[in-house]
Residue, then its C-alpha position, 0 to 999 in steps of 0.5 A: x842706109x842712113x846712121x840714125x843716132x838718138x842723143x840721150x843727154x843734151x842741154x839744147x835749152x842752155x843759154x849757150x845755144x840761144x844765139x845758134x840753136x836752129x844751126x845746132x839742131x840742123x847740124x845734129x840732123x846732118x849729123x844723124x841725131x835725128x832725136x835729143x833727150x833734153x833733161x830739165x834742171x830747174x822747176x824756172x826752166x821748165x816753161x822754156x823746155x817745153x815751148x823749145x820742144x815743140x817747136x822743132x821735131x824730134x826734141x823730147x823733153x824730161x822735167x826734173x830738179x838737177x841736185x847742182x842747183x839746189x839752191x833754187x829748189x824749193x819742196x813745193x817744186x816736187x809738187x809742182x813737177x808731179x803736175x807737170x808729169x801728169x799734164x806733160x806727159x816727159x819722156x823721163x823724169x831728170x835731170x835728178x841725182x846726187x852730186x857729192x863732188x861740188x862743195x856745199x851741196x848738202x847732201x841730206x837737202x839733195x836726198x829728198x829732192x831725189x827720192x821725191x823725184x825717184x818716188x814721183x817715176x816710179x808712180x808716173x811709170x817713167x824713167x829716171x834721168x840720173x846724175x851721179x858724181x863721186x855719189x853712185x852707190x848712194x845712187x843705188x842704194x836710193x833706187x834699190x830703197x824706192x824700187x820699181x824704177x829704171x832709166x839711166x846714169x848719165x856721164x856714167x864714171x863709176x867702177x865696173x862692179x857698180x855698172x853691174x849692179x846698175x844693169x841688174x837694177x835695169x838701168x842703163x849708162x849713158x857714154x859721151x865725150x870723156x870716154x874720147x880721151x885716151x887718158x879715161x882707161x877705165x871708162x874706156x876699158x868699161x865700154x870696150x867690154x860691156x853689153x852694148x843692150x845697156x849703153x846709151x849715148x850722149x853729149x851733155x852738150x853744152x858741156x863735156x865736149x869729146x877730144x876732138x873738140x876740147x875746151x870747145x862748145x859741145x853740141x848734138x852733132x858731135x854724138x857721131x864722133x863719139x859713136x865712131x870712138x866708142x866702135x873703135x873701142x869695141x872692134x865693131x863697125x859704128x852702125x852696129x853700135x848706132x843701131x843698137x844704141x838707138x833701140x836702147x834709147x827708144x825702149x828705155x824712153x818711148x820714143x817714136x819713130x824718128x822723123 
């Protein structure tokens, strides 16, 4: 039986992809991602997303304000995304969150974007697309203050306690490349041990490409390495973890069956 994997995290509308991205999309088919989640992360973007997502099967959009690109934000764009929500109907709402590593990202400026987006998931009844650098218990004191929300930290790298408190609020965590290098013990250790009902898997492609591949180009099809390391990892067979992470994926975003 053919491993079927779900890319929950790829950029596949980056202009990294332009020149290739038909052979992207067939490689990650080859590959057995048969399905990629694609997060927004400008309202500029979202015309492109969409027209990219229907043009192949399987490619599902999220729409959404990354708080890396603050600059380009404005506060009509959360009303904006509330009419692309309604009309859209997105898997998710994201790429959102907070990012406390980058310099000049004000922090106060990217806490409305994110709890205006947060508020707008909660109201749509979607999932939340989360990014969450050196910020991850600001990220859970936000959706514990606007509540009635799930969906996941994607490129998750915090502490154990804070995954715990993250599965508790129902959210999940999505794993990709940096958890491929033997160096990220913690991470490693994390998805060695915990329950898989609340792992995701994921590219970031173009970006964060896995150990195999360093300082290359990343793309969906790679998803399949990084399934086989984090089996590794766990002592199991890779379909196990396939399996269970790709019912993760269809349940936290509705997705379809796979075509």
């Amino acid at each position: 039986m053919r491993r079927v994997l779900v890319d929950s995290h790829c950029h596949l509308d980056a202009p990294e992809f332009d020149d290739d991205r038909e052979a992207v999309i067939r490689r990650a088919r080859d590959a057995g991602v048969l399905q990629q989640v694609i997060p927004a992360i400008d309202a500029q973007g979202w015309p492109k997303l969409r027209e990219l997502c229907g043009a192949a099967p399987g490619l599902f959009p999220a729409y959404g304000l990354h708080p890396m690109f603050l600059a380009g934000h404005r506060p009509e764009h959360l009303a904006q995304l509330a009419h692309w929500l309604e009309k859209e109907q997105p898997v998710a709402v994201g790429e959102c969150g907070l990012d406390y590593f980058v310099e000049g990202l004000e922090h106060e400026a990217q806490q409305v974007y994110f709890d205006g987006q947060l508020a707008l998931a909660r109201d749509f009844g979607l999932p939340v697309i989360v990014h969450a650098r050196r910020a991850v218990d600001a990220v859970i004191a936000s959706v514990k203050r606007i509540g009635g929300l799930r969906g996941v930290v994607h490129s998750f790298s915090g502490s154990p306690e804070q995954a715990r408190q993250l599965w508790q609020l129902g959210f999940l965590v999505g794993i990709g490349g940096p958890a491929t290098y033997e160096r990220a013990n913690r991470l490693r250790s994390l998805v060695a041990s915990m329950p898989l009902d609340y792992l995701l898997l994921e590219t970031d492609a173009p970006d964060q490409p896995d150990a195999g591949i360093r300082g290359q180009r990343n793309e969906p099809a790679r998803l399949a390495h990084v399934c086989e390391v984090i089996a590794t990892l766990r002592g199991v067979d890779a379909d196990v973890v396939a399996t269970a992470t790709t019912n993760n994926a269809k349940r936290l975003f509705n997705l379809p069956a796979a075509p």
